[in-house]
Structure formats: structure tokens, C-alpha cells
RODO-2510 file (C-alpha; in nm, 4 decimals, decimal comma):
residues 167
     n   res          X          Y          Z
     1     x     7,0711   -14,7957    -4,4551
     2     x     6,6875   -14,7836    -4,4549
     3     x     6,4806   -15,1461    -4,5545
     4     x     6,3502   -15,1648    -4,9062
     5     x     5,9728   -15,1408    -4,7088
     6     x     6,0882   -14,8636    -4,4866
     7     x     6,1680   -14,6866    -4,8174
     8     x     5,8556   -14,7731    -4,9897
     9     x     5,7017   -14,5711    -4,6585
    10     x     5,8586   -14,2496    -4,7531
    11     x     5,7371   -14,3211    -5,0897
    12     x     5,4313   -14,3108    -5,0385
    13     x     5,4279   -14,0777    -4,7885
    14     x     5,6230   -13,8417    -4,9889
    15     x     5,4394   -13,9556    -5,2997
    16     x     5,0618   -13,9409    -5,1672
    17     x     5,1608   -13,5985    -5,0065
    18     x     5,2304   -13,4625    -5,3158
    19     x     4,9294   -13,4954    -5,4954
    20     x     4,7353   -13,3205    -5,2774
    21     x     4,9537   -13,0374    -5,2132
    22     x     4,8414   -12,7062    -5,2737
    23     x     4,5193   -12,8765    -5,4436
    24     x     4,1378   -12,9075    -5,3774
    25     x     3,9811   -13,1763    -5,5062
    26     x     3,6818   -13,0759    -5,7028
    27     x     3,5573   -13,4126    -5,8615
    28     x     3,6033   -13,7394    -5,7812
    29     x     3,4574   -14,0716    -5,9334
    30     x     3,5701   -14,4581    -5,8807
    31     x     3,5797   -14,6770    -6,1625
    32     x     3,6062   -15,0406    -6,0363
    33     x     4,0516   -15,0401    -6,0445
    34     x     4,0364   -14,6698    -6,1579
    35     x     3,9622   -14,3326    -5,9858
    36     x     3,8742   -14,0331    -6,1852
    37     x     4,0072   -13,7014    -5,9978
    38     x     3,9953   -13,3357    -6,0689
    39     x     4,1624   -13,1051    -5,8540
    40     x     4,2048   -12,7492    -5,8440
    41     x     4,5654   -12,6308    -5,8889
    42     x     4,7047   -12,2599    -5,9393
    43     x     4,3021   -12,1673    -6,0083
    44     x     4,2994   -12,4298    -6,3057
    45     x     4,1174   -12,7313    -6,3091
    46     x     4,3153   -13,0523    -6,3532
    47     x     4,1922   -13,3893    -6,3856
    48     x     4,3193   -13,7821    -6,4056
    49     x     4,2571   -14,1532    -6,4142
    50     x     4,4348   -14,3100    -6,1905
    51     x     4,5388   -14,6285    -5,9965
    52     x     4,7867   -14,7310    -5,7384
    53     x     4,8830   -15,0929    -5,6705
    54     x     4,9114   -15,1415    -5,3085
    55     x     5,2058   -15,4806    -5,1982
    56     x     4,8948   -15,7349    -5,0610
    57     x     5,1449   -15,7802    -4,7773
    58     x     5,2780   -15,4736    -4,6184
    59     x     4,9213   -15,2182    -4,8007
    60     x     5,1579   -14,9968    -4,8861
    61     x     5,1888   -14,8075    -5,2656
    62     x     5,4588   -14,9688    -5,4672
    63     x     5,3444   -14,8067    -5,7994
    64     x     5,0920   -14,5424    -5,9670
    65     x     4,9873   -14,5060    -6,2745
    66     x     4,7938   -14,1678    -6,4201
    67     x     4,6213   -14,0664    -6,7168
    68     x     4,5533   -13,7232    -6,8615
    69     x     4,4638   -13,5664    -7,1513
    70     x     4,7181   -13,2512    -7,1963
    71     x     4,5146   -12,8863    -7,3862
    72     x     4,6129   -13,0483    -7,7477
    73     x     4,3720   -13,3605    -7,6695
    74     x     4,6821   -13,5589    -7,7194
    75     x     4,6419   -13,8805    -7,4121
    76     x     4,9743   -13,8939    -7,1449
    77     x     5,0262   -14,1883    -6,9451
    78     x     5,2858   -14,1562    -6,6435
    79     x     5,3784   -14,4376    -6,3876
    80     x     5,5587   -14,3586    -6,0866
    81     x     5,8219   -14,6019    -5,8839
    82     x     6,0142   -14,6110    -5,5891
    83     x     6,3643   -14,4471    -5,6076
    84     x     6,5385   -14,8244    -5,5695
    85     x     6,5206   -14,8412    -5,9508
    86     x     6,7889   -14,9205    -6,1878
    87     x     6,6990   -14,6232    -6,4494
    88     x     6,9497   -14,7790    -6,6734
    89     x     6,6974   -15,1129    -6,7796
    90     x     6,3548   -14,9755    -6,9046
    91     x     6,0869   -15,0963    -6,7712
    92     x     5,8777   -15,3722    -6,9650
    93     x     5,4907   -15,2769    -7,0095
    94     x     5,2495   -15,5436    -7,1267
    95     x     4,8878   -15,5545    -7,1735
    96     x     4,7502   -15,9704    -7,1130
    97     x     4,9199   -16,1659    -7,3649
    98     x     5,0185   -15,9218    -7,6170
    99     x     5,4292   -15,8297    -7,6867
   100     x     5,5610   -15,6172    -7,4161
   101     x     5,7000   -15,2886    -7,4635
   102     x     6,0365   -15,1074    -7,3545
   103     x     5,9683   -14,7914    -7,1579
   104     x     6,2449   -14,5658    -7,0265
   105     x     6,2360   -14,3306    -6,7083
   106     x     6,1577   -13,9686    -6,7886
   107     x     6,3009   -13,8247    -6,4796
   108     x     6,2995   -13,8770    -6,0694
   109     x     6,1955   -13,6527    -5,8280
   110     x     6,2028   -13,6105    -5,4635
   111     x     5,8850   -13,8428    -5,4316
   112     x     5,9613   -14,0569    -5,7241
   113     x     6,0923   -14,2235    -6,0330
   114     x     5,8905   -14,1771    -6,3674
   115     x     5,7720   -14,3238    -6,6715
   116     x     5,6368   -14,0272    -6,8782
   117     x     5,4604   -14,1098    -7,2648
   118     x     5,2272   -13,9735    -7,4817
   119     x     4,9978   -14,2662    -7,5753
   120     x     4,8000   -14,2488    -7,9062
   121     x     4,4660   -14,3505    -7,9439
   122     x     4,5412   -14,7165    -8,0486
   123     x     4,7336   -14,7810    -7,7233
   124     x     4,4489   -14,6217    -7,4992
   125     x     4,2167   -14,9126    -7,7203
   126     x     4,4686   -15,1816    -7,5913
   127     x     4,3876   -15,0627    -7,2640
   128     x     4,0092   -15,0485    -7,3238
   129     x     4,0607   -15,4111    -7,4769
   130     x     4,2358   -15,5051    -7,2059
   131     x     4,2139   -15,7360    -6,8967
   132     x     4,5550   -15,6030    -6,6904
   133     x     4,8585   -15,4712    -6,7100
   134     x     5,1959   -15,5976    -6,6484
   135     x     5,5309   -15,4143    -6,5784
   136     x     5,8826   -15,5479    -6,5136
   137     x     6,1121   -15,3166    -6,3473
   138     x     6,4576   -15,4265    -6,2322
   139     x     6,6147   -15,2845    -5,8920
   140     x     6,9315   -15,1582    -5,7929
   141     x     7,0220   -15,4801    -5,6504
   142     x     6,9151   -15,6680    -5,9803
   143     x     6,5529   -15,7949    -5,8454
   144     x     6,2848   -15,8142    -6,0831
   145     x     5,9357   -15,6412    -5,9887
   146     x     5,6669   -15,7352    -6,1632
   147     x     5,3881   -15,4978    -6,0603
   148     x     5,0089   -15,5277    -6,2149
   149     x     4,7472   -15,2754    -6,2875
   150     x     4,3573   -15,4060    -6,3413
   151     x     4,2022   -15,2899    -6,6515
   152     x     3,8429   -15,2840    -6,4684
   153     x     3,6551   -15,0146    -6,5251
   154     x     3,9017   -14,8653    -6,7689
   155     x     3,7191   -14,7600    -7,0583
   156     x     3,4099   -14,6104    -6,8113
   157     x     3,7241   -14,4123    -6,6125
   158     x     3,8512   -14,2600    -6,9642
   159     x     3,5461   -14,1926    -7,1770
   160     x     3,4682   -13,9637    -6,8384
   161     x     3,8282   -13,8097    -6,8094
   162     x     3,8106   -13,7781    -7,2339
   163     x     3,4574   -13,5814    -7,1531
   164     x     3,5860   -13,3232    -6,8932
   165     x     3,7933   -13,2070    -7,1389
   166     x     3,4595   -13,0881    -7,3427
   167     x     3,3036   -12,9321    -7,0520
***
């Protein structure tokens, strides 16, 4: 049986690898926490906000989170997660002190687990409002994660993605 770390290696090297495949970055931009990306995919252009959070011991990718804006201008927020989660408990999502909120998995893949929302314009303010985020997953073997995301550079990071939608 492979190590939690070892499989947080194939994560990320499964993960990492997929993002890139079959794609050519054409623009990329760092926001303090956040990286603005477009790539070219199938002859289309595509483009995110994104941030991974890196475990300060082992530098390796525990979680990712992306933002896009889909063709109806409507915002999507997906966070990926190693396979070792219990899909059963949603995660727990909260922005500095505020309530946290219940998010369930969308779907796994070979690289992955998922958290997949559309996120309306009064969440993306919470975000722009924001200091950091905080999420609670539970593993298989009933450990509670807590990963967090810095809101730095957040609001510069989406008013560009928001604007490459115009152009």
C-alpha cells in the first residue's frame, strides 16, 4: 500500500501533467497567491486563475483551486484533492471569519477528486473582500485536512481573467 505522501506524488504528478497536456500556454500573469493562465486547447483559447497550496514540509501540491468564467459570463470555481478523500463528508469552505459552507465532490478522475460550483457574483466579492480561504476535508481514514488558499492578489487576478473574456 503506497504512503499518504507517496500518493500525493502521483497527484501531482498526474495532476500537474494534466494541465499542460495537449496545451500551449499563451498568457501567463502572477498575481501575488494567484496565477492568471491562458492556454491554447483544441485551437480555442482557455484561460484561469489559479492557485495551488504546496504541504510547507514535503513542497509537494496537496490542493488547487481554479477560476473561470464559462461563454455565458457565469464565474466557476473548481478545487481539486487527492484521491484519499472521503466523498461522502463535503468539504467545508470558509472565507476569514465568516460561516463556512458545505461543498460536495462533483466527480474524480484519474488525477483527482473535485469540487465543481458556479459562484455568483456576491461570492466572487467575498473573495475580493477576503483575506484567505479555509477548507476542511475529511480522509478515508477519518483525518481532518484543513488546507488554506491566500486571497492576495485576488481581485487584480480576476478583474484580468473577467477582461479576457472581452477581448
Amino acid at each position: 500500500m503506497l504512503s499518504f505522501l507517496t500518493k500525493l506524488n502521483l497527484f501531482f504528478f498526474f495532476f500537474i501533467s494534466t494541465l499542460f497536456a495537449e496545451s500551449h500556454i499563451l498568457e501567463q500573469e502572477n498575481f501575488e497567491a494567484w496565477q492568471y493562465t491562458c492556454v491554447s486547447e483544441q485551437n480555442q483559447k482557455i484561460c484561469d486563475l489559479r492557485e495551488l497550496v504546496f504541504d510547507s514540509n514535503t513542497n509537494e501540491v496537496v490542493s488547487y483551486l481554479s477560476i473561470t468564467i464559462n461563454p455565458d459570463k457565469l464565474t466557476q470555481m473548481q478545487i481539486a484533492f487527492p484521491h484519499a478523500v472521503n466523498l461522502k463528508s463535503p468539504i467545508k469552505l470558509q472565507i476569514d471569519e465568516n460561516d463556512p459552507i458545505d461543498l460536495n465532490y462533483a466527480y474524480c478522475n484519474q488525477s483527482a477528486c473535485f469540487v465543481a460550483e458556479i459562484i455568483g457574483e456576491n461570492f466572487v466579492n467575498f473573495f475580493k473582500a477576503g483575506n484567505q480561504i479555509s477548507i476542511k476535508a475529511l480522509f478515508l481514514d477519518n483525518r481532518e485536512a484543513t488546507i488554506t488558499y491566500s486571497l492576495k492578489g485576488f481581485t487584480a487576478g480576476y478583474n484580468r481573467l473577467y477582461s479576457s473574456i472581452n477581448n
